[in-house]
C-alpha positions in Angstrom: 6.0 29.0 -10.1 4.3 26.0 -11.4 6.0 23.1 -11.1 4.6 19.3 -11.3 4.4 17.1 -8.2 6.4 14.9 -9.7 9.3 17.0 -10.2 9.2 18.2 -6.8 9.5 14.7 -5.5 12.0 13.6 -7.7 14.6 16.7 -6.5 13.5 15.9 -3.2 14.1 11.8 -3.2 17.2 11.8 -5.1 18.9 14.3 -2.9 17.4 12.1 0.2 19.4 8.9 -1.1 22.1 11.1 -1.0 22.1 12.1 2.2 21.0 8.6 3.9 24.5 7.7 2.0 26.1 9.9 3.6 24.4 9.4 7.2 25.8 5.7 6.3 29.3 7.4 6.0 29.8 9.7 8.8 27.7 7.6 11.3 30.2 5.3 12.0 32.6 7.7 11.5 31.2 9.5 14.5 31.1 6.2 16.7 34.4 5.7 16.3 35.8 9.2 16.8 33.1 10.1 19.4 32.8 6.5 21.2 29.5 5.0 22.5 29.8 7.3 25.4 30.2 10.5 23.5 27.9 9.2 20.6 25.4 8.5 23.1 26.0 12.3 24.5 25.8 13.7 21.2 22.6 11.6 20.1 20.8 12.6 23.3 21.8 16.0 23.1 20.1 16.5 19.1 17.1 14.8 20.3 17.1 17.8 22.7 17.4 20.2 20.2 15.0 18.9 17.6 12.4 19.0 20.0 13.6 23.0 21.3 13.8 24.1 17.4 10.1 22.8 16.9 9.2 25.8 19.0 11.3 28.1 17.2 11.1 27.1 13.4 8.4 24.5 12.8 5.8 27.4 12.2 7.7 29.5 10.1 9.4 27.0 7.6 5.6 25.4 7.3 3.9 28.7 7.5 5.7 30.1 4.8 6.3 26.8 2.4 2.6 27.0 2.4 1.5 30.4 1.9 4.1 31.1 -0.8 2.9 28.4 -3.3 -0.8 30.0 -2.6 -0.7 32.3 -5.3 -3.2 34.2 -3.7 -4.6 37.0 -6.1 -3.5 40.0 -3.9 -1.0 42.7 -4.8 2.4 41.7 -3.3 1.3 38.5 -1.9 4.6 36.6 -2.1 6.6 39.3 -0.7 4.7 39.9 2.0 4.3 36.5 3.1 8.2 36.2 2.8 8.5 39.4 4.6 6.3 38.6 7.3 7.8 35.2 8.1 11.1 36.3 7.7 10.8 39.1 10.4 9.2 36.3 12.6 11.9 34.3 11.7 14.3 36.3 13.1 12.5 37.1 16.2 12.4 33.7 17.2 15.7 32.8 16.3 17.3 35.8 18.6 14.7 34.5 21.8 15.4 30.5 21.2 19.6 31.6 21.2 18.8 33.5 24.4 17.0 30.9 26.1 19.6 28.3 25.4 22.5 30.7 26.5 20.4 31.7 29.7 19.5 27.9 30.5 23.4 27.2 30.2 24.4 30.4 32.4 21.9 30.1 35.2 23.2 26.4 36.0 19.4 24.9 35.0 21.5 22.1 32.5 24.8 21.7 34.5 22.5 20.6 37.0 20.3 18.0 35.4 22.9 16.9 32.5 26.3 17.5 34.0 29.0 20.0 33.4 30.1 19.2 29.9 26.7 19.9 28.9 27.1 23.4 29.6 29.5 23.6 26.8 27.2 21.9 24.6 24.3 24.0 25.5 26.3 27.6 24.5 27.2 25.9 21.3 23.9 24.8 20.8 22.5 28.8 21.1 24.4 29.7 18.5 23.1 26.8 16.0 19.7 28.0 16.9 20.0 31.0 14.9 22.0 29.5 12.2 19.3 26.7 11.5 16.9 28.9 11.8 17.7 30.6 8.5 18.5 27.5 6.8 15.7 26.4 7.4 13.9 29.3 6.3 15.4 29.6 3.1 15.1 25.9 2.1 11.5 25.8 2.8 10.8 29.4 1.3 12.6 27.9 -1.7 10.2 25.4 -2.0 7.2 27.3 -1.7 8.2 29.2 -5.1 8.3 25.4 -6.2 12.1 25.5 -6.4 13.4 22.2 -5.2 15.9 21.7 -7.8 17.3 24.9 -5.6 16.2 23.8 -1.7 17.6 19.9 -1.7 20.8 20.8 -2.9 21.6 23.2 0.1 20.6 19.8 2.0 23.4 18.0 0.4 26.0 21.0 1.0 25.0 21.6 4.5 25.8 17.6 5.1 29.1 17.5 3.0 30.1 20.6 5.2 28.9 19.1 8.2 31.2 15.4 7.1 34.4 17.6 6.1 34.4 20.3 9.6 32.4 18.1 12.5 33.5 14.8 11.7 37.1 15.9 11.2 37.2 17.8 14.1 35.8 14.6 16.1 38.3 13.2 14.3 41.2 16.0 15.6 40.0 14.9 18.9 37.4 18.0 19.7 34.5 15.6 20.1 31.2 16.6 20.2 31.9 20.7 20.6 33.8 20.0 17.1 30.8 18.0 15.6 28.5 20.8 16.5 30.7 23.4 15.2 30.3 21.2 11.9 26.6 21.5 12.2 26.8 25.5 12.4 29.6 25.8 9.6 26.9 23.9 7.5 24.1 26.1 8.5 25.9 29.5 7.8 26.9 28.4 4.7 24.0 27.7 3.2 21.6 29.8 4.9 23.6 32.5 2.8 23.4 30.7 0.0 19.7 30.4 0.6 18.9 33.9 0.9 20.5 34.8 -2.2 18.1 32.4 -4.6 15.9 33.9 -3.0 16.4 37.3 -3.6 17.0 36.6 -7.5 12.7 36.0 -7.3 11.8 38.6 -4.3 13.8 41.5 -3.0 14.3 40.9 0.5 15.1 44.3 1.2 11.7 45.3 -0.2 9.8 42.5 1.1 11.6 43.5 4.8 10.8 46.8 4.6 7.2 46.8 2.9 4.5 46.0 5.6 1.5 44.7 4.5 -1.7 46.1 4.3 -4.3 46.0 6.9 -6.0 43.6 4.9 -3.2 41.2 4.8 -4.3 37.9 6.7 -1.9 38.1 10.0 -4.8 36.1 12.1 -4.7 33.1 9.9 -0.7 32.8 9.2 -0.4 33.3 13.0 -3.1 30.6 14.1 -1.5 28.1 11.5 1.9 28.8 12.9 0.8 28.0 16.3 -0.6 25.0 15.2 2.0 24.1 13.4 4.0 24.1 16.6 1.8 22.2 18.2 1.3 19.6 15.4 5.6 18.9 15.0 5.8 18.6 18.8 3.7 15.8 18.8 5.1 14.6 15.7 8.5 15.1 17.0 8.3 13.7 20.2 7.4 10.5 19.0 10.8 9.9 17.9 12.6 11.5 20.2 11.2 11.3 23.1 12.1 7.7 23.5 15.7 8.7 23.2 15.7 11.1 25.9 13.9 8.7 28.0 16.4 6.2 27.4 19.2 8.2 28.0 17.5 9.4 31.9 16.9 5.6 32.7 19.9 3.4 31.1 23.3 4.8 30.0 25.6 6.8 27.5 26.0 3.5 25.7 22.8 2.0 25.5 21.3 5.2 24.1 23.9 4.9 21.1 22.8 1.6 20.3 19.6 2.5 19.9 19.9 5.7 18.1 21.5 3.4 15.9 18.7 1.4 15.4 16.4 4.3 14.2 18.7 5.6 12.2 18.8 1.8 10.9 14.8 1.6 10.9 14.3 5.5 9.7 15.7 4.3 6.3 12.3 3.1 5.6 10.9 6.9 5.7 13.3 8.4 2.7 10.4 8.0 0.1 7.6 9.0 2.8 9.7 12.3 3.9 10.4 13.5 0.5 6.9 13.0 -0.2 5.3 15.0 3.0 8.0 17.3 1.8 6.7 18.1 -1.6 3.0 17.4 -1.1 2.4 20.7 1.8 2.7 23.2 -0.6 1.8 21.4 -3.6 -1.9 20.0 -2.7 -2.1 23.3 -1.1 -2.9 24.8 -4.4 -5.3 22.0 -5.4 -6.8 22.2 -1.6 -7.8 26.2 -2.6 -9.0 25.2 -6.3 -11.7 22.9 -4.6 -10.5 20.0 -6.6 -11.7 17.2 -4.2 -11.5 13.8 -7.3 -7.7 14.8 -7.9 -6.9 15.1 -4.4 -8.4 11.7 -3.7 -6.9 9.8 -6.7 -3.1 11.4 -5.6 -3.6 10.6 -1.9 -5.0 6.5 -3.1 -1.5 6.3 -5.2 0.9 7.8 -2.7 -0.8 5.6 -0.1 0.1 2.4 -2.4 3.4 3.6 -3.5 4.9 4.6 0.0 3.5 1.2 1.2 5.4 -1.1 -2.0 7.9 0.9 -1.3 8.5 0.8 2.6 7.5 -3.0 2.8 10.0 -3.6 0.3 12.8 -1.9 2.1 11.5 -3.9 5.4 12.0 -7.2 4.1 15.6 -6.1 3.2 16.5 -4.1 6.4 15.5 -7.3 8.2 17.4 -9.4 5.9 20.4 -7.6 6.3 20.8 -5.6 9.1 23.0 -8.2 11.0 25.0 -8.8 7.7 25.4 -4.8 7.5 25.9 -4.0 11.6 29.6 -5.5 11.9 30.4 -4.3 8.6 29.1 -0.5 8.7 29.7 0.1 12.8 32.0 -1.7 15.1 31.2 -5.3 15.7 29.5 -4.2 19.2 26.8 -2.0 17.7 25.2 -5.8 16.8 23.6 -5.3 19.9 21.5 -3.0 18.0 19.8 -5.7 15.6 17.3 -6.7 18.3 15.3 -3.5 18.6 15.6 -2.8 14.5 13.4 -5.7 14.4 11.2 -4.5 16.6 11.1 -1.2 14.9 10.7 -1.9 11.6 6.6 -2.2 11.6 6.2 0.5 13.6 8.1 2.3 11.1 6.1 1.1 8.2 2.7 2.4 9.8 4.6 5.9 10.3 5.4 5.9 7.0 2.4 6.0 5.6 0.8 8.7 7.9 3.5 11.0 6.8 2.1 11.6 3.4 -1.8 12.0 4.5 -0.7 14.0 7.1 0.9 16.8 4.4 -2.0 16.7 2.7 -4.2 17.4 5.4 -1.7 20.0 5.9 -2.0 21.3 3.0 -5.7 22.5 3.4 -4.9 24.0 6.6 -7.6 22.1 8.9 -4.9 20.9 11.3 -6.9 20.5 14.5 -8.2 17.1 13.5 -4.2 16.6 12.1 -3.0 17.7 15.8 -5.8 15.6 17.8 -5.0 12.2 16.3 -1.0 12.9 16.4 -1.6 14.3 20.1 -3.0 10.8 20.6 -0.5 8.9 19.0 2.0 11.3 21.1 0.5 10.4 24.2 0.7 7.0 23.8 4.5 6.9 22.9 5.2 8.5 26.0 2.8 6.2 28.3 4.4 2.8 26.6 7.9 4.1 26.8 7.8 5.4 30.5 6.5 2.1 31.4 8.4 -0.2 29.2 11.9 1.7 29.0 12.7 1.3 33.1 11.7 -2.4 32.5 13.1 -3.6 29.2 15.8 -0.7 28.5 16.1 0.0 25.0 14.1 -3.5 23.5 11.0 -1.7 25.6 11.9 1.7 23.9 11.7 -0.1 20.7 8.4 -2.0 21.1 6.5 1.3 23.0 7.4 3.2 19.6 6.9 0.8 17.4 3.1 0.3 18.6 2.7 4.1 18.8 3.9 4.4 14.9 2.0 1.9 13.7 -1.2 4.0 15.8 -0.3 7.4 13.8 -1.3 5.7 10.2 -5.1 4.2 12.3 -5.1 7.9 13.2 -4.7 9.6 10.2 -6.6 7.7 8.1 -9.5 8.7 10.3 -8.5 12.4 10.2 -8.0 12.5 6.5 -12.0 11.2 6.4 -13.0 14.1 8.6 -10.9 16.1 6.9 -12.7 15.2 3.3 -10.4 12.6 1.5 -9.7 9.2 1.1 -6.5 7.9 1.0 -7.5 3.9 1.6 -9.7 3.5 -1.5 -8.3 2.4 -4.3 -4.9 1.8 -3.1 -5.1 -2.0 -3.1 -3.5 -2.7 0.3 -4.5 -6.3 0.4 -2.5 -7.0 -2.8 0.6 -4.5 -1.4 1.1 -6.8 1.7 0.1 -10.0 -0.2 3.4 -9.4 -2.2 5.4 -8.6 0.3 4.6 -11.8 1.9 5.2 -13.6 -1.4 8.5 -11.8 -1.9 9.7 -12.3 1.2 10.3 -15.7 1.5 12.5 -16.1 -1.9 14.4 -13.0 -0.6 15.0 -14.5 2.7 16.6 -17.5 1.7 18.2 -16.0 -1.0 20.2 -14.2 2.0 20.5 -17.2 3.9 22.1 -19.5 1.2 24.6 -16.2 0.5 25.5 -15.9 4.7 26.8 -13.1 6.6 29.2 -11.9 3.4 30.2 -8.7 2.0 28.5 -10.3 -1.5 24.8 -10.8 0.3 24.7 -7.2 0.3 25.5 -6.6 -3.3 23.3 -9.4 -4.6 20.7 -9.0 -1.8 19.3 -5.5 -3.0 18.9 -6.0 -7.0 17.7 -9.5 -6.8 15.3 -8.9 -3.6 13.8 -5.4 -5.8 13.0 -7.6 -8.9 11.3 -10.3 -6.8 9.6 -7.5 -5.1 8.6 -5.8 -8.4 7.4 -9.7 -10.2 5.5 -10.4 -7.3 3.7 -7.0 -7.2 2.3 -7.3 -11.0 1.6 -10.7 -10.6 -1.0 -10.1 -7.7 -2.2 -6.3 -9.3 -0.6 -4.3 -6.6 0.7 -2.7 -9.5 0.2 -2.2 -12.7 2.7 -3.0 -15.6 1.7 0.7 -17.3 2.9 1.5 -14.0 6.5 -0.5 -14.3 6.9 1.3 -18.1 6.5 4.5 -17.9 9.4 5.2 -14.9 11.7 3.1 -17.5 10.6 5.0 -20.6 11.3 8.3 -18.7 15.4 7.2 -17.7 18.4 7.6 -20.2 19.3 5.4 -22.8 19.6 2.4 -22.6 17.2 2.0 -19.7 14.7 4.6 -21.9 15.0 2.5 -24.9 14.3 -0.6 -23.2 11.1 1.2 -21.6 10.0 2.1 -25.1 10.3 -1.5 -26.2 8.3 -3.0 -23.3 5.6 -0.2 -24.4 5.4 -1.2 -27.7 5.3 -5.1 -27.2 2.6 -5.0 -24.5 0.5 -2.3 -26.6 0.7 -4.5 -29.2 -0.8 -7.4 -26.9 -3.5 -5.3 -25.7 -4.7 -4.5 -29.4 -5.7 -7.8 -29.1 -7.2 -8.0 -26.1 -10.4 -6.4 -23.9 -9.7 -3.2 -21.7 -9.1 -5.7 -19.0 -6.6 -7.9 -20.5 -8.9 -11.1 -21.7 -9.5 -11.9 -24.9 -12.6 -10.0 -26.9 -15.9 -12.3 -27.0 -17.1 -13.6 -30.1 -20.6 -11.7 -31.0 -23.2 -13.6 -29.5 -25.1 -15.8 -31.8 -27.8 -16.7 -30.1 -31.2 -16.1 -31.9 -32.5 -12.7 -31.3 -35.7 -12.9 -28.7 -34.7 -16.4 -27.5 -35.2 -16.7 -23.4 -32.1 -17.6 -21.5 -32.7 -20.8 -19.4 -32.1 -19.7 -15.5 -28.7 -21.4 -15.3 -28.0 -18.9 -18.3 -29.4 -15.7 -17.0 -26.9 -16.8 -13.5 -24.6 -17.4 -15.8 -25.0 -13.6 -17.0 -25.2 -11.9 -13.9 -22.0 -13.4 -12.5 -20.3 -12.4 -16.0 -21.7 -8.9 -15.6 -20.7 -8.5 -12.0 -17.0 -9.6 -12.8 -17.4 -7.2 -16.0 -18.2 -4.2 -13.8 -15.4 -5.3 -11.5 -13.1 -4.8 -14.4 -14.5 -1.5 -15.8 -13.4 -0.1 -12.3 -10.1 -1.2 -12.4 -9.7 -0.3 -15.5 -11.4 3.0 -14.8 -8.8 3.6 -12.1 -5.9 2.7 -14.8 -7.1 5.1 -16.8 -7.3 8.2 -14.1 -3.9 7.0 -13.3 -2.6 7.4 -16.6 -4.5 11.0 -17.5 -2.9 12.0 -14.0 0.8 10.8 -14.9 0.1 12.6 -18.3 -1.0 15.7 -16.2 2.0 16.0 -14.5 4.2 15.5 -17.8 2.7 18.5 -19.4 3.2 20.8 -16.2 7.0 19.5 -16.1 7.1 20.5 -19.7 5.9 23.7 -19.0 8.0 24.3 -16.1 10.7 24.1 -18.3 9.4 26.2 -20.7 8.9 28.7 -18.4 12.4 28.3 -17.3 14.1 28.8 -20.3 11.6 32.3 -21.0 13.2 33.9 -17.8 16.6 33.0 -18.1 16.2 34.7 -21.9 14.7 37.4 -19.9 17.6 37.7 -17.6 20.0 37.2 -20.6 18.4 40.3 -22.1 
């Protein structure tokens, strides 16, 4: 089951580009087919349901993602946590489908939504059970460190979702077709699902075998409760302001605005695949005790989520008015205004989500829940006094200010909790560049206009800017830059191994910290140093010390990188050992 973090995150990201493509597709796909009115409807009515399925799958798909990747030394242990959280699974599935069905019966939703709603609602109970094992699978998959397996299902459950919802939208079924899509989706690869699962446990056994007595129920049921607690209030703080918006303003305002977080949200891909792979990986490192390597990962994921969020902020900002006509209908401009407002919110929120999976991952949530539950609060005092004010610009600004409070927050909890994710991750020198890079990639995109070519020049030219300007200042380190290259296909692997070789070559003639060696000193042996001398020295030493650090931290950075090489290598080895096994 071992698998390096690395991996994990690279099946997660590059499935998550994938899907924001395709988001990029069918969004305005939906718009057109559904209308603002309908789109409006439709977003309202998810936020709805995100927020329902947090009591009925948030536990489980955490619970188990974490518990599986334990490797606790008990007899059994992986099939009985699957057991145990698959029978919950489907206990909570069967009462959230009832409770839907019984909201829509009784008249509770007809009354407060209208009458199409009750449609929507019966619909909805039946895509409760269906996500419910989706989810399931996926995140059981990823606990048994198989993300090359989970992501994928991600990818068919959207295609699925594209080729039945969207072209029953299309068929003009509107937003009971697009749901429909959403369940076809879920079916198919909640069966899928089960079946990779079953080729490392036997659900039937794992089903029918009940744990011992000694089996820790207490603690997977108090850190499924808490996990329910902890989503809600990470949940509601983006979508709460959509259901707010949709009680005070209309159909139509609410679907600009959802398009604006799903504008702003592109920021979060890296961040999400990250909190995705980081539960159930640290967990493991959380239960070895191994405090130094949980502190050096959480410094580098801090700095890499925040190069990589600002850089996509200076490029959503740049082109989001170029991209709105283009991508939507030339009305959905209205939604430029509150991505701007969004957009540093959505940076602070970003890097929470990290620290806050690998608080997670030790299983100490109620600082985790305390400073969400704050954050939480707030989005829902600023919003209900903004949003009847300023409509979907005050939705904008009350989340933006209560995203930017969740990364405060968990930087404070992470502290209690016992790591550091501040130190060492050179935020200074992040934002510096991002400043620096900014104002080249701005005009850049004001000397190209509001074309088609801005956005294919934009991108590649703004990303190498971006990438100058953060060696130049040290937010990153040029080892850093190589070793991603070196790692790619030929040609871009070959042109990684050339950059190694040229810069090794310059530091064989240079100091750890990049200057030029010092002659030997030939001063006299015994002779005093004059004051101005020995002022001279301490300043020298202080700056020397300075560098050791840095280049202390290179070198942990390194070791770690080459850490994670070796259990990628033996992943695969592994691998290739059971599938000869199987071929047997």
């Amino acid at each position: 089951m071992k698998r390096s973090i690395t991996s994990g995150f690279l099946s997660i990201v590059s499935i998550k580009f994938l899907l924001i493509g395709l988001d990029f597709f069918s969004a305005p796909l939906l718009t057109r087919f559904l209308g603002s009115s309908g789109y409006g409807d439709y977003a309202s009515l998810m936020a709805i349901f995100s927020v329902y399925m947090i009591f009925v799958s948030s536990g489980v798909g955490d619970g188990v993602r974490k518990y599986v990747a334990e490797e606790r030394d008990r007899a059994h242990w992986d099939e009985h946590v699957v057991g145990f959280y698959l029978r919950m699974a489907i206990l909570l599935a069967a009462i959230g489908c009832l409770g839907l069905a019984l909201a829509a019966q009784m008249g509770i939703v007809t009354s407060r939504l209208g009458t199409s709603y009750r449609t929507y609602f019966y619909l909805l109970s039946l895509l409760v059970f269906t996500s419910q094992f989706r989810e399931y699978t996926r995140r059981t998959l990823m606990g048994f460190g198989l993300e090359r397996y989970s992501e994928p299902l991600l990818f068919l459950d959207k295609i699925l979702f594209i080729t039945v919802g969207v072209g029953l939208a299309f068929l003009g079924h509107g937003v009971p077709g697009v749901l429909i899509g959403h369940m076809t989706g879920a079916v198919t690869t909640s069966i899928v699902g089960l079946a990779l699962i079953n080729r490392t446990v036997s659900l039937r056994t794992a089903l029918a075998r009940i744990p011992p007595t000694d089996f820790p129920r207490r603690e997977l049921f108090t850190f499924n409760a808490l996990s329910i607690v902890l989503i809600l209030c990470l949940t509601s703080l983006y979508k709460i302001d959509v259901i707010m918006l949709r009680m005070f303003t209309t159909a139509q305002e609410t679907g600009y605005y959802n398009i604006s977080l799903t504008i702003a949200e592109f920021l979060w891909i890296v961040p999400l695949a990250l909190q995705n792979v980081l539960l159930h990986s640290t967990s493991n490192i959380w239960s070895n005790r191994d405090h130094e390597r949980i502190n050096s990962l959480a410094s580098r994921v801090t700095r890499y989520t925040l190069l990589f969020t600002l850089l996509l902020m200076v490029g959503i900002g740049t082109l989001a008015p170029v991209a709105l006509p283009i991508i939507f209908r030339d009305e959905y401009i209205a939604s430029y205004g509150p991505i701007l407002l969004l957009l540093p919110g959505c940076v602070g929120f970003a890097l929470a989500r990290p620290i806050l999976a690998i608080g997670q991952g030790k299983g100490d949530l109620h600082v985790l829940i305390a400073s969400t539950g704050a954050a939480a609060v707030g989005n829902i005092a600023l919003n209900a006094l903004l949003i009847p004010r300023y409509g979907m610009y005050g939705a904008a600004t009350g989340t933006s200010i209560s995203y930017g409070t969740m990364f405060v927050f968990h930087v404070w909890s992470a502290k209690r909790i016992g790591f550091d994710p501040v130190t060492g991750a050179r935020i200074p020198r992040v934002i510096f560049a991002g400043g620096v890079a900014s104002i080249p990639i701005g005009l850049l995109a004001r000397f190209l206009g509001d074309s088609i070519l801005s956005l294919a020049v934009v991108p590649p030219v703004g990303a190498a800017l971006f990438l100058v300007a953060a060696v130049g200042v040290g937010a990153l380190d040029l080892d850093e830059v190589i070793t991603p290259l070196e790692a790619a296909p030929d040609p871009i692997g070959s042109f990684g191994s050339a950059l190694r070789a040229k810069f090794d070559g310059v530091d064989d003639d240079h100091g750890a910290d990049g200057h030029e060696l010092p002659a030997d000193d030939a001063s006299p042996v015994g002779e005093r140093q004059q004051p101005e001398d020995r002022n001279a020295a301490a300043k020298s030493n202080a700056v020397s010390s300075s560098d050791v650090r840095e280049r202390l931290d290179t070198i942990e950075t390194r070791i770690e990188r080459q850490r994670d090489r070796l259990e990628s290598q033996q992943e695969t080895i592994e691998q290739l050992i059971d599938e000869l096994r199987r071929g047997r």
